[in-house]
PDB file of N, CA, C and O in Angstrom:
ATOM      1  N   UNK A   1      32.086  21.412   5.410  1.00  0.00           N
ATOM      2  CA  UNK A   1      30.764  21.965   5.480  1.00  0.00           C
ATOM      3  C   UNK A   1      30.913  23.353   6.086  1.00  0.00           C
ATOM      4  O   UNK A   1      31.473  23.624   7.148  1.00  0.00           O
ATOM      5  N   UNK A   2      30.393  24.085   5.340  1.00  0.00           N
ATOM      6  CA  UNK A   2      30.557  25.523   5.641  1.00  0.00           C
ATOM      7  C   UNK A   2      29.987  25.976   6.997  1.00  0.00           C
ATOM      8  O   UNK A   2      30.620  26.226   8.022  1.00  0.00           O
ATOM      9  N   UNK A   3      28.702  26.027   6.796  1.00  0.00           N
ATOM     10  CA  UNK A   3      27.294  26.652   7.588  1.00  0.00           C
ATOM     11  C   UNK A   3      26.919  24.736   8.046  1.00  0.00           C
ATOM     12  O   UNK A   3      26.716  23.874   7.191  1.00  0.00           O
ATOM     13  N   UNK A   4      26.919  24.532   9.305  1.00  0.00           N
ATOM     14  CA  UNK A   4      26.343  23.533   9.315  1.00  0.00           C
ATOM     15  C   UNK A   4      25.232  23.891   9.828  1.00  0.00           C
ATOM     16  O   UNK A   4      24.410  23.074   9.414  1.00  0.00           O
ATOM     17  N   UNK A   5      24.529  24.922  10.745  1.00  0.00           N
ATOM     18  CA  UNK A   5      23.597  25.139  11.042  1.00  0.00           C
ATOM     19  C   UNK A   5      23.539  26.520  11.101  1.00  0.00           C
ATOM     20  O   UNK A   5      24.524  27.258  11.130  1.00  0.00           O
ATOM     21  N   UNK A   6      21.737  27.058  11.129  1.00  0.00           N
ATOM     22  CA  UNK A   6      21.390  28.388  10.851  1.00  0.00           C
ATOM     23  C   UNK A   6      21.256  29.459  11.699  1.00  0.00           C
ATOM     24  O   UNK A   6      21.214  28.951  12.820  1.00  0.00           O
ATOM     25  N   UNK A   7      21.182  30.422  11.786  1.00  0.00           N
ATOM     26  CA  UNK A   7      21.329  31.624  13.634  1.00  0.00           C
ATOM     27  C   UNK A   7      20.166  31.084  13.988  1.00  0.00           C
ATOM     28  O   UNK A   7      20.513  30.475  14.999  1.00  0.00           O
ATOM     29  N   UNK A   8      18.842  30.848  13.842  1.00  0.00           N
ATOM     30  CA  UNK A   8      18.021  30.364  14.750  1.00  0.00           C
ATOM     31  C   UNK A   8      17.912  28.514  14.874  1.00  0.00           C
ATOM     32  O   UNK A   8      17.716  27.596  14.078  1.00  0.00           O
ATOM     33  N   UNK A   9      18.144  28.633  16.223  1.00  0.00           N
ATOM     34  CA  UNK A   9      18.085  26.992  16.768  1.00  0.00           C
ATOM     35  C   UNK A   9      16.515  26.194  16.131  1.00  0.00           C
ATOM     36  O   UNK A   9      16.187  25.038  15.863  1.00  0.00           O
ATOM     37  N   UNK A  10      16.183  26.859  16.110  1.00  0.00           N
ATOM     38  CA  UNK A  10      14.369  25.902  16.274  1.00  0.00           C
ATOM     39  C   UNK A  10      14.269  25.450  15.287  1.00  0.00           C
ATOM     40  O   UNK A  10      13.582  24.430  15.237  1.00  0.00           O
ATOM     41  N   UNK A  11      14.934  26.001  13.912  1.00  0.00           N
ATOM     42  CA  UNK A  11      14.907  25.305  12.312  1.00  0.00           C
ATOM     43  C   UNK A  11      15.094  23.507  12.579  1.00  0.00           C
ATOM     44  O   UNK A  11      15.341  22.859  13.597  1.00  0.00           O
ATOM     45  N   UNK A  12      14.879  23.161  11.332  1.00  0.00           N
ATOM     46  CA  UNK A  12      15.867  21.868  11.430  1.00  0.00           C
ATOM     47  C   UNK A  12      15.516  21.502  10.270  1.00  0.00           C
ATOM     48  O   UNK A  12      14.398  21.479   9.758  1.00  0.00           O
ATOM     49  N   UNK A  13      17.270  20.997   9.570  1.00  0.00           N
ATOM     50  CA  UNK A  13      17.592  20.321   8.283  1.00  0.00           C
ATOM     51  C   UNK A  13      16.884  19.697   7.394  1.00  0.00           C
ATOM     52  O   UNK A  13      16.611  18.531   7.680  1.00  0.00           O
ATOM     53  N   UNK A  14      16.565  20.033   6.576  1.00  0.00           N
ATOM     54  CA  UNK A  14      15.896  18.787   4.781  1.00  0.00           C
ATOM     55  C   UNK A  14      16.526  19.079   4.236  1.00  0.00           C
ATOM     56  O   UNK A  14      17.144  20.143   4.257  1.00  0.00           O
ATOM     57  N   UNK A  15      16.621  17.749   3.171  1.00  0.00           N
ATOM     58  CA  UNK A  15      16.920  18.285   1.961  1.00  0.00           C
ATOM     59  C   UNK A  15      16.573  16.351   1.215  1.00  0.00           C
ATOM     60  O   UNK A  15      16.388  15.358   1.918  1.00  0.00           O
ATOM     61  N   UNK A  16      16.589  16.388  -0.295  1.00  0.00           N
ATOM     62  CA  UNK A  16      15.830  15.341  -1.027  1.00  0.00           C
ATOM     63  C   UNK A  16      17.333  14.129  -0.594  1.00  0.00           C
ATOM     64  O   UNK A  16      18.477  14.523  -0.366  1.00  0.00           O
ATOM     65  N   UNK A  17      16.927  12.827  -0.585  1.00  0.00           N
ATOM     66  CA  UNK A  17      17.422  11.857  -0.418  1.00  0.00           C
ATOM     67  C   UNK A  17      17.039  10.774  -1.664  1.00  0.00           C
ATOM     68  O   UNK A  17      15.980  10.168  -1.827  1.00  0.00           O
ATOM     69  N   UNK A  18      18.307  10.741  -2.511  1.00  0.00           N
ATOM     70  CA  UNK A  18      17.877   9.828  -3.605  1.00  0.00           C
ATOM     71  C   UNK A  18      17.786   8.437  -2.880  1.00  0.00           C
ATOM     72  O   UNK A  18      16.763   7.758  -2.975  1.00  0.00           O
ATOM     73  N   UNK A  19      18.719   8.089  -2.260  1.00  0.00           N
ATOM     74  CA  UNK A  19      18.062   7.033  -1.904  1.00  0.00           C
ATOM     75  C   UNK A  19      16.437   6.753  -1.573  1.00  0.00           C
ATOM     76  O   UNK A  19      15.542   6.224  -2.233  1.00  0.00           O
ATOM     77  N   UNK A  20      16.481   7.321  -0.324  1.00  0.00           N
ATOM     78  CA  UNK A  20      15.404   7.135   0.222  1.00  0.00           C
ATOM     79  C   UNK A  20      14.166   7.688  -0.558  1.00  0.00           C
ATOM     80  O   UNK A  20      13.113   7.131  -0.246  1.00  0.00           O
ATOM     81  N   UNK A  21      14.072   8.667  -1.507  1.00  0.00           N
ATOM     82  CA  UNK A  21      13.461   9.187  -2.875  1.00  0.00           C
ATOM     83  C   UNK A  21      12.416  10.302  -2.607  1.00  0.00           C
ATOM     84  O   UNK A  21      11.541  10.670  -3.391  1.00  0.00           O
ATOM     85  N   UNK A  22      12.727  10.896  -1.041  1.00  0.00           N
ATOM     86  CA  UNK A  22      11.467  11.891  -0.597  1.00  0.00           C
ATOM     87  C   UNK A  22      12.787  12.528   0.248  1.00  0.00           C
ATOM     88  O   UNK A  22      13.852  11.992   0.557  1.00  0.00           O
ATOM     89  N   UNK A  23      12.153  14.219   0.554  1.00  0.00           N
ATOM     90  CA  UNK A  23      12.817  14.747   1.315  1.00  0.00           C
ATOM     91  C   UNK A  23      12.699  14.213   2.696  1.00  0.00           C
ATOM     92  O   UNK A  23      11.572  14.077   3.172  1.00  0.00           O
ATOM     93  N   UNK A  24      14.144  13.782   3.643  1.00  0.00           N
ATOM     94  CA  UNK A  24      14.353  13.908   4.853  1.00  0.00           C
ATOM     95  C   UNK A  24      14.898  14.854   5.947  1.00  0.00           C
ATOM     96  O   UNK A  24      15.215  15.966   5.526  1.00  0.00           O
ATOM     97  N   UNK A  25      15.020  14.697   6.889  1.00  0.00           N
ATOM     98  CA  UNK A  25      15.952  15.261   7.942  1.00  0.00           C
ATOM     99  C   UNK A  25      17.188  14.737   7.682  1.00  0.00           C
ATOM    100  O   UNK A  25      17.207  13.876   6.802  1.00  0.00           O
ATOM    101  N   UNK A  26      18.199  15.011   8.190  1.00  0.00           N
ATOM    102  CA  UNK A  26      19.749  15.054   8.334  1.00  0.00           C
ATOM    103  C   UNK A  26      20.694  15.445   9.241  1.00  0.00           C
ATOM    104  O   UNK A  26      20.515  16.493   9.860  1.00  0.00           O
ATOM    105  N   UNK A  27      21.606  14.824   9.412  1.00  0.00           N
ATOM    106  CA  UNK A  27      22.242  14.958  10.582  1.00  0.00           C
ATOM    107  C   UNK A  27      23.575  15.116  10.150  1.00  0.00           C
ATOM    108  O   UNK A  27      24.080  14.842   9.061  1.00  0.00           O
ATOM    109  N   UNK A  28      24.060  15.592  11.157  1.00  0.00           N
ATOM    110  CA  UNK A  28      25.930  15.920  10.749  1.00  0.00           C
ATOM    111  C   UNK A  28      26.628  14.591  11.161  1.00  0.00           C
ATOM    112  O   UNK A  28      25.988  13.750  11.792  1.00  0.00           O
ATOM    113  N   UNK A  29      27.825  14.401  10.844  1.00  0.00           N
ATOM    114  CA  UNK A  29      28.606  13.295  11.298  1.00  0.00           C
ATOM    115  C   UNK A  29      29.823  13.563  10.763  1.00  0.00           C
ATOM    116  O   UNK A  29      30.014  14.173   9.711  1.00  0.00           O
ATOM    117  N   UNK A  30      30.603  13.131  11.445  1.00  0.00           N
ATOM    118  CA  UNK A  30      32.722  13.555  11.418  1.00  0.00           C
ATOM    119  C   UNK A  30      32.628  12.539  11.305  1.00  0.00           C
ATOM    120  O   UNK A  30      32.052  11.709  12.009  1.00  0.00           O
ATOM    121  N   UNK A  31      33.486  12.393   9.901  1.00  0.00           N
ATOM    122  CA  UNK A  31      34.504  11.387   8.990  1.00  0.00           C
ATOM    123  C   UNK A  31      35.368  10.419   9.972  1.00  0.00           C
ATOM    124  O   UNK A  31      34.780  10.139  11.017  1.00  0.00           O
ATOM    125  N   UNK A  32      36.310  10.016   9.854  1.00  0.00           N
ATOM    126  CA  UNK A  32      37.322   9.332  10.420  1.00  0.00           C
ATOM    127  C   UNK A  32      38.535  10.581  10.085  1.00  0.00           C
ATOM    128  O   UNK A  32      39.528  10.565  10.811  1.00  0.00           O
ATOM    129  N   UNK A  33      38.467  11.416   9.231  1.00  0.00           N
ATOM    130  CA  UNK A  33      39.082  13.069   8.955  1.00  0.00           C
ATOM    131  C   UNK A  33      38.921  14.229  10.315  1.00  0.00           C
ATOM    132  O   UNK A  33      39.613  15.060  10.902  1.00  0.00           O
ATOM    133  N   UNK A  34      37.427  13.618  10.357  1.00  0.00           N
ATOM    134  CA  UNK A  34      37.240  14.820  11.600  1.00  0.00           C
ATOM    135  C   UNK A  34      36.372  15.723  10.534  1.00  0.00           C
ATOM    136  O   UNK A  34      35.958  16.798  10.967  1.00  0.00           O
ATOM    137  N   UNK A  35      36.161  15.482   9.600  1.00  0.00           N
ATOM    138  CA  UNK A  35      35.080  16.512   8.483  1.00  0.00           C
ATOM    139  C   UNK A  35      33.994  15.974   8.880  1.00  0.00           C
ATOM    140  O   UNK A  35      33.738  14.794   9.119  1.00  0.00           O
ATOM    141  N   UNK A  36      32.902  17.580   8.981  1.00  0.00           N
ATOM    142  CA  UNK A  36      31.931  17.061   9.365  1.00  0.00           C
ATOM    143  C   UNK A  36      30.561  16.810   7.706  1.00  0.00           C
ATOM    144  O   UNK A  36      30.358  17.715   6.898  1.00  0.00           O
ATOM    145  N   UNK A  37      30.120  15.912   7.659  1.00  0.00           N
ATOM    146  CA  UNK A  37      29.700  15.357   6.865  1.00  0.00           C
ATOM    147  C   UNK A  37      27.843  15.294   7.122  1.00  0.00           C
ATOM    148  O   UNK A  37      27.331  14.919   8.176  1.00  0.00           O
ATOM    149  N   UNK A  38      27.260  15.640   6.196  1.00  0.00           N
ATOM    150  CA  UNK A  38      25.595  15.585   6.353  1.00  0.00           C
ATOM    151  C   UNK A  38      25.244  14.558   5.726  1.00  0.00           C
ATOM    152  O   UNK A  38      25.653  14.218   4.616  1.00  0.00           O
ATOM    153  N   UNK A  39      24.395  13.955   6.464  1.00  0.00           N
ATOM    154  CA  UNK A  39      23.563  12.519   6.276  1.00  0.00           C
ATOM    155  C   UNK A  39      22.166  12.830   6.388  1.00  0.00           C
ATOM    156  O   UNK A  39      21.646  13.732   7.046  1.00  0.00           O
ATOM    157  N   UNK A  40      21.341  11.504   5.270  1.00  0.00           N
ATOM    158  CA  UNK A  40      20.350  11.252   5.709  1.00  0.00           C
ATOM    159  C   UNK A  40      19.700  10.861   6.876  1.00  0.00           C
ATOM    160  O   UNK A  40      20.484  10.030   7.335  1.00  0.00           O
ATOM    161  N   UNK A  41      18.664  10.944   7.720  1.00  0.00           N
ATOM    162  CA  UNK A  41      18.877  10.766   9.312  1.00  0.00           C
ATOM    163  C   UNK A  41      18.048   9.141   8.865  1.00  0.00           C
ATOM    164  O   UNK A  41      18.231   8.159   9.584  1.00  0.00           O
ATOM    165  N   UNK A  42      17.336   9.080   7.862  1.00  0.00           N
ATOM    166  CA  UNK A  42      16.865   7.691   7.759  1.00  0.00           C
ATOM    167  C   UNK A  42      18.155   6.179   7.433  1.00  0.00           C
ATOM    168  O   UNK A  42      18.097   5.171   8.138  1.00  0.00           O
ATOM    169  N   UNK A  43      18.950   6.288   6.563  1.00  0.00           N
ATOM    170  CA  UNK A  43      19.547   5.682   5.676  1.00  0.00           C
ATOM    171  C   UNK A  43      21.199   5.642   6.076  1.00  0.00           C
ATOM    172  O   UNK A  43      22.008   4.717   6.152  1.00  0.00           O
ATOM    173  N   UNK A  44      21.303   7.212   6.310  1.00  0.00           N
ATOM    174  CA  UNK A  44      22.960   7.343   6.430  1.00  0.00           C
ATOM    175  C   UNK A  44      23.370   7.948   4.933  1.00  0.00           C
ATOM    176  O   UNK A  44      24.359   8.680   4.906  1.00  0.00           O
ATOM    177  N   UNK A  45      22.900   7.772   4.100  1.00  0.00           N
ATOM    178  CA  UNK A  45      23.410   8.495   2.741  1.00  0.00           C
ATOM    179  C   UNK A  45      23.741   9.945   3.007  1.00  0.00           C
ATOM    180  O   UNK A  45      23.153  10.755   3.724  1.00  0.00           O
ATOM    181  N   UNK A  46      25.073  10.110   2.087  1.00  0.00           N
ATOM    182  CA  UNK A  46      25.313  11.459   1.858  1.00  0.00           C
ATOM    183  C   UNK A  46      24.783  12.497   1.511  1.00  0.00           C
ATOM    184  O   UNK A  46      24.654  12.205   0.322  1.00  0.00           O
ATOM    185  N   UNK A  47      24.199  13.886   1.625  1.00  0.00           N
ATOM    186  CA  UNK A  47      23.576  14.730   1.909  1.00  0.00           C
ATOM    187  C   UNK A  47      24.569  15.750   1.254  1.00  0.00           C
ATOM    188  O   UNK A  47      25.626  15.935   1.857  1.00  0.00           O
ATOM    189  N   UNK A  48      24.325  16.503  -0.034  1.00  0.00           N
ATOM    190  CA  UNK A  48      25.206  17.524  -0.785  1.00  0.00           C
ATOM    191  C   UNK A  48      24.832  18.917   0.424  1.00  0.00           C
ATOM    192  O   UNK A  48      23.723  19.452   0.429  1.00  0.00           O
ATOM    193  N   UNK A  49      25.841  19.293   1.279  1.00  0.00           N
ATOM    194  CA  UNK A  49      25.397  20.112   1.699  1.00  0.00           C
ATOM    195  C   UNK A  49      24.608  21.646   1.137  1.00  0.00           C
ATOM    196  O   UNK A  49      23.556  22.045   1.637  1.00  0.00           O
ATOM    197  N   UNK A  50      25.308  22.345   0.074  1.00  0.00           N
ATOM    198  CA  UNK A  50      24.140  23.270  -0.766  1.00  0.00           C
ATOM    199  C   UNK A  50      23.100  22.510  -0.860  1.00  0.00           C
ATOM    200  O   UNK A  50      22.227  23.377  -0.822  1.00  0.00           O
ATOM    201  N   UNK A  51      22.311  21.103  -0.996  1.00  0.00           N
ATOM    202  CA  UNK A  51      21.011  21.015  -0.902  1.00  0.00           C
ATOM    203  C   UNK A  51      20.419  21.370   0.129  1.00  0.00           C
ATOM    204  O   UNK A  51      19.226  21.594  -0.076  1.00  0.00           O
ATOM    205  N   UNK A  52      20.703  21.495   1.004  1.00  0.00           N
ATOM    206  CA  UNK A  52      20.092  21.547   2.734  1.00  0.00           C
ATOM    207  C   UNK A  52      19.705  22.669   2.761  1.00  0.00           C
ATOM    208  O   UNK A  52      20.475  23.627   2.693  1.00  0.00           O
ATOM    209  N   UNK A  53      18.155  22.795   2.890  1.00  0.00           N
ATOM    210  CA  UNK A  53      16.955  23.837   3.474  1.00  0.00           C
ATOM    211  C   UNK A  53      16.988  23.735   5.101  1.00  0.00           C
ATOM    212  O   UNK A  53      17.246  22.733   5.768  1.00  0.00           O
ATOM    213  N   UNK A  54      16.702  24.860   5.494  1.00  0.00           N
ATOM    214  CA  UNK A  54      16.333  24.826   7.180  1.00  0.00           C
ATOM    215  C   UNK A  54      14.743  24.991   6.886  1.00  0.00           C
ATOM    216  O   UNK A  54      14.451  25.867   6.071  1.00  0.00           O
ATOM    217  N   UNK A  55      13.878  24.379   7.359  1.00  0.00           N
ATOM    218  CA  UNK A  55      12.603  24.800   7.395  1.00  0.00           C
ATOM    219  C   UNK A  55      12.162  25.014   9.018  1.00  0.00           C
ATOM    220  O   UNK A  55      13.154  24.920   9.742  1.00  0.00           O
ATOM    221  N   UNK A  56      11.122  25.233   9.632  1.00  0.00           N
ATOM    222  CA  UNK A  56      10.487  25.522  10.570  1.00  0.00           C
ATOM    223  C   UNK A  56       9.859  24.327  11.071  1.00  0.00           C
ATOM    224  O   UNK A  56       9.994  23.312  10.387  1.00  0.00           O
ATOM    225  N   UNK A  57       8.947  24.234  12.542  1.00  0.00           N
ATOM    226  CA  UNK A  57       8.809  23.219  12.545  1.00  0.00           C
ATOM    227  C   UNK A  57       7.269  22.367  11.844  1.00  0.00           C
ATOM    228  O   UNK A  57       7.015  21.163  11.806  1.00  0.00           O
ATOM    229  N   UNK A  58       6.434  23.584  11.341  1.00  0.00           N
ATOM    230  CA  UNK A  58       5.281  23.401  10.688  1.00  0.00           C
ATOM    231  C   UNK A  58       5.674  23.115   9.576  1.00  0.00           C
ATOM    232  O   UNK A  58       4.689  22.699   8.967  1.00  0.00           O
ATOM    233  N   UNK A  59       6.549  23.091   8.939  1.00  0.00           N
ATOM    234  CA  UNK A  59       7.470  22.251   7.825  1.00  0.00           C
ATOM    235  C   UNK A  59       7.463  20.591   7.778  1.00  0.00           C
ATOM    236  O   UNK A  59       7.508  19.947   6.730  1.00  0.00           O
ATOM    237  N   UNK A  60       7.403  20.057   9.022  1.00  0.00           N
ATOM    238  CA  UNK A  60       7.732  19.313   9.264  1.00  0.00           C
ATOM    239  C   UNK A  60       6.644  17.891   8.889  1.00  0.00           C
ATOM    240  O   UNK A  60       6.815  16.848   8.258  1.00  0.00           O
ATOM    241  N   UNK A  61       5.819  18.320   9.425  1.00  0.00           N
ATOM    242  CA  UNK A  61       4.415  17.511   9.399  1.00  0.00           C
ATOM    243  C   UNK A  61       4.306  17.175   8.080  1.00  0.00           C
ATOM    244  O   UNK A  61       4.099  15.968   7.964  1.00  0.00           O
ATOM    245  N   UNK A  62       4.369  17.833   6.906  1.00  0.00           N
ATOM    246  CA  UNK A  62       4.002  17.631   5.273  1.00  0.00           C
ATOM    247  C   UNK A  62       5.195  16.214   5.276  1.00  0.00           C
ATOM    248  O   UNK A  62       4.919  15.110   4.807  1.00  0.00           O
ATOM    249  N   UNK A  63       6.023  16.442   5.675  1.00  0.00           N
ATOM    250  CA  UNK A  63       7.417  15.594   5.607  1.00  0.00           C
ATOM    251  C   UNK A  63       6.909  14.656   6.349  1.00  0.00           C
ATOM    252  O   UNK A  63       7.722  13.754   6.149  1.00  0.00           O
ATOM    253  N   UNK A  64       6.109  14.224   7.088  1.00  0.00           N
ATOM    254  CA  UNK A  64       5.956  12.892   7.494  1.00  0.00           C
ATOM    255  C   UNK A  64       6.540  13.188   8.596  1.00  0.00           C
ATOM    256  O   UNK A  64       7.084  12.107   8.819  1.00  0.00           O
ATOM    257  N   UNK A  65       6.937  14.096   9.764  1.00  0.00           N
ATOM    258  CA  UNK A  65       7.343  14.169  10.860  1.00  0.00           C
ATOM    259  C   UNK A  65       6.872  15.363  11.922  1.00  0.00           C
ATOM    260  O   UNK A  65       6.429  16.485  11.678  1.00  0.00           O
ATOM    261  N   UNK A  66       7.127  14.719  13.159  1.00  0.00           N
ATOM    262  CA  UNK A  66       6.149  15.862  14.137  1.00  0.00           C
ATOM    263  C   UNK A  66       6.918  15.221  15.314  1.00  0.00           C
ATOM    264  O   UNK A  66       7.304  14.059  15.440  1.00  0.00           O
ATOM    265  N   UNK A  67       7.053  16.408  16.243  1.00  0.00           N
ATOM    266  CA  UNK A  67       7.273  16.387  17.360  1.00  0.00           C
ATOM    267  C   UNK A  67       6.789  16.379  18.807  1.00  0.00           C
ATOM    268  O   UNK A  67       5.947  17.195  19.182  1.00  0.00           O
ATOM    269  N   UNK A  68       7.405  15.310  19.758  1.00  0.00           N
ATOM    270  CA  UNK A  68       6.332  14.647  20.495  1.00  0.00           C
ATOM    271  C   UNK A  68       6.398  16.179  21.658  1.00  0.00           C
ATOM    272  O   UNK A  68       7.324  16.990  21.672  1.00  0.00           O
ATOM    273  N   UNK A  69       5.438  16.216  22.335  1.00  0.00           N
ATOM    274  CA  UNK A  69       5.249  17.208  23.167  1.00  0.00           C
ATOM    275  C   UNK A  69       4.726  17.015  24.726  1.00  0.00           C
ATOM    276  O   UNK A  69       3.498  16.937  24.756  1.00  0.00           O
ATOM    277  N   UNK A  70       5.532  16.890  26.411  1.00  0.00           N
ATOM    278  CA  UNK A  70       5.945  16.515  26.849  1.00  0.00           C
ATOM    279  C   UNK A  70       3.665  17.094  27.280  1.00  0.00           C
ATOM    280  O   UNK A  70       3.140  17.895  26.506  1.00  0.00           O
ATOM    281  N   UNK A  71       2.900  16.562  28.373  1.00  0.00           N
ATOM    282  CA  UNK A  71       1.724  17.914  29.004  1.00  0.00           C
ATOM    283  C   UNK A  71       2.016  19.056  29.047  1.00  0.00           C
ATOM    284  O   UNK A  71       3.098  19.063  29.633  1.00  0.00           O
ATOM    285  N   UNK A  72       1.843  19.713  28.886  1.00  0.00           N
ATOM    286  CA  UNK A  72       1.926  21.064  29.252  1.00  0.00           C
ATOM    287  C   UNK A  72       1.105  21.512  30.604  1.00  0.00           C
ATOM    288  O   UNK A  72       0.018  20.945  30.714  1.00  0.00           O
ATOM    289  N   UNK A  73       1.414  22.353  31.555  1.00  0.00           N
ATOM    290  CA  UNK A  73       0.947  23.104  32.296  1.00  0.00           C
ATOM    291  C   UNK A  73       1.297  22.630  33.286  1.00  0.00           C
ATOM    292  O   UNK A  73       2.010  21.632  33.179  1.00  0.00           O
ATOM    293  N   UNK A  74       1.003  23.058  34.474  1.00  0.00           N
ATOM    294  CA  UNK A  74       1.455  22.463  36.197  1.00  0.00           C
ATOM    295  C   UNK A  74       2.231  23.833  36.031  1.00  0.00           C
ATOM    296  O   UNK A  74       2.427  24.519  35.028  1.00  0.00           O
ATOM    297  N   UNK A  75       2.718  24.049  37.741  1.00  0.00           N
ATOM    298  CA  UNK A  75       3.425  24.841  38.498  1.00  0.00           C
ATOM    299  C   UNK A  75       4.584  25.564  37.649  1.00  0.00           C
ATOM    300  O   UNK A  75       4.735  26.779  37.773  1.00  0.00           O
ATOM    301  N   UNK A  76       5.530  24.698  36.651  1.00  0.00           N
ATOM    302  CA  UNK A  76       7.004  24.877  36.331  1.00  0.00           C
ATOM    303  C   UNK A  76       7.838  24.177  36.876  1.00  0.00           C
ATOM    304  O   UNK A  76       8.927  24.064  36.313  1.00  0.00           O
ATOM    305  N   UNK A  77       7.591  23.448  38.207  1.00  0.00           N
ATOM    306  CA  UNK A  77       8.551  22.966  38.477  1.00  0.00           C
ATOM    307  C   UNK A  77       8.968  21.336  38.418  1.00  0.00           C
ATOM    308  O   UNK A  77       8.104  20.459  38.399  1.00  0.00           O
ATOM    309  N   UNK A  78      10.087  21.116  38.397  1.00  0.00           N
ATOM    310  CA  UNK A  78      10.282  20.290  37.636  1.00  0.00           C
ATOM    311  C   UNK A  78       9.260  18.679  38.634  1.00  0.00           C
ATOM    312  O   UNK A  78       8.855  18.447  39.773  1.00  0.00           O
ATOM    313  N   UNK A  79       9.278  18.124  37.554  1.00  0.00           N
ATOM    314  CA  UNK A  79       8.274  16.677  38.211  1.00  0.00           C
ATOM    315  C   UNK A  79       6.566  17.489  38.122  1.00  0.00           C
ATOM    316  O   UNK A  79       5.640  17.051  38.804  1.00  0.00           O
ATOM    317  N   UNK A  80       6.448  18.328  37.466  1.00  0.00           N
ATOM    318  CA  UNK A  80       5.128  19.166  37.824  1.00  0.00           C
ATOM    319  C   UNK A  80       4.076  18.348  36.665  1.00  0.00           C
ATOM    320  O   UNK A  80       4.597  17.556  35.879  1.00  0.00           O
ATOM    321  N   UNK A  81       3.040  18.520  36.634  1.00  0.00           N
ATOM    322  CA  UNK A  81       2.111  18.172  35.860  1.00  0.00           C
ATOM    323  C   UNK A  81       2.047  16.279  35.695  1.00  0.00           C
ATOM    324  O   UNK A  81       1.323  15.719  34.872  1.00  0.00           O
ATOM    325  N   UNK A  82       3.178  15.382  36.892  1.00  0.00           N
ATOM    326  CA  UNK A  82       2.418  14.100  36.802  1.00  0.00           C
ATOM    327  C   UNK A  82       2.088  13.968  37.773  1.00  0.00           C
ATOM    328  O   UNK A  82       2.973  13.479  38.475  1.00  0.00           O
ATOM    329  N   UNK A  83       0.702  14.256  38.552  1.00  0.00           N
ATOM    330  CA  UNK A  83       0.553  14.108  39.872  1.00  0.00           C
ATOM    331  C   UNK A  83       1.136  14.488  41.396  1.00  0.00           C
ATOM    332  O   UNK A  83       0.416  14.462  42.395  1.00  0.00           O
ATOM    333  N   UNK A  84       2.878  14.926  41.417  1.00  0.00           N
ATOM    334  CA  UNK A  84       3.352  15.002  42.510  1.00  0.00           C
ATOM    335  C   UNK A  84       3.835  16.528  42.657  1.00  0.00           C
ATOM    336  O   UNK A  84       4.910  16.767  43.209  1.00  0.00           O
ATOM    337  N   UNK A  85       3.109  17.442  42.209  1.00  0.00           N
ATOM    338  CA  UNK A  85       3.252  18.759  42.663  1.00  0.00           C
ATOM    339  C   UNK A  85       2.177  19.199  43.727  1.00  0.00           C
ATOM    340  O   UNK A  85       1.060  18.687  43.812  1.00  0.00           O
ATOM    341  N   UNK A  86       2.640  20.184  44.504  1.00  0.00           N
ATOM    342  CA  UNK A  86       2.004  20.103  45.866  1.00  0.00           C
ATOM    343  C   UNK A  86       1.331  21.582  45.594  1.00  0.00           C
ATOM    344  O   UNK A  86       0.984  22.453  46.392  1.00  0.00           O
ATOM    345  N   UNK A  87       1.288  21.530  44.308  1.00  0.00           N
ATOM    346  CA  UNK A  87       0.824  23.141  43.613  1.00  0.00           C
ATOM    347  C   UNK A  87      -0.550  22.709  43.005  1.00  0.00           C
ATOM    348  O   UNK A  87      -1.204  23.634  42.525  1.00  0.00           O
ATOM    349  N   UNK A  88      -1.075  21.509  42.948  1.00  0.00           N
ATOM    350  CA  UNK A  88      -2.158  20.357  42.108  1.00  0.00           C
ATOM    351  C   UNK A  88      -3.350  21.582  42.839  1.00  0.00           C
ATOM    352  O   UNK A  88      -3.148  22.367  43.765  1.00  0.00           O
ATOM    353  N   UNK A  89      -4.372  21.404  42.166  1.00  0.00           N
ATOM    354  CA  UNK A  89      -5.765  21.633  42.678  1.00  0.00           C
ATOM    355  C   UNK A  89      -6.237  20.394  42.771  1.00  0.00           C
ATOM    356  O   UNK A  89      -7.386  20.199  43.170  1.00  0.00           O
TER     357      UNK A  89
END
């Protein structure tokens, strides 16, 4: 696999899965070779790497997937925003 991933981090992998018969996500995985190999992230099926799109993450949602998102706001510091910041109003 040439390019396994793209200069910006935030993308992430599709491409169509005959098995599974809709585009998925995909994941890399080393052979028992040590080659690294693209999979379906549902199934495990092989993944032609030239199929593989990077899309964005508003890409994602049409695909049947979304990402969970932790509260937002409080102080910054860490443990902040469940009750035990001493930064609370």
């Amino acid at each position: 696999m040439s390019d396994p991933a793209p200069a910006l981090e935030s993308d992430f992998p599709v491409a169509r899965c005959a098995r599974c018969a809709r585009e998925v996500l995909t994941h890399v995985h080393l052979d028992e070779g040590g080659e690294a190999r693209r999979l379906c992230l549902h199934c495990d099926a092989e993944i032609d790497p030239a199929e593989v799109r990077w899309v964005d993450e508003a890409a994602l949602e049409p695909l049947g997937y979304g990402l969970h998102r932790a509260e937002e706001g409080g102080c910054g510091r860490p443990g902040c925003g469940r009750g035990n910041c001493s930064n609370r109003q």
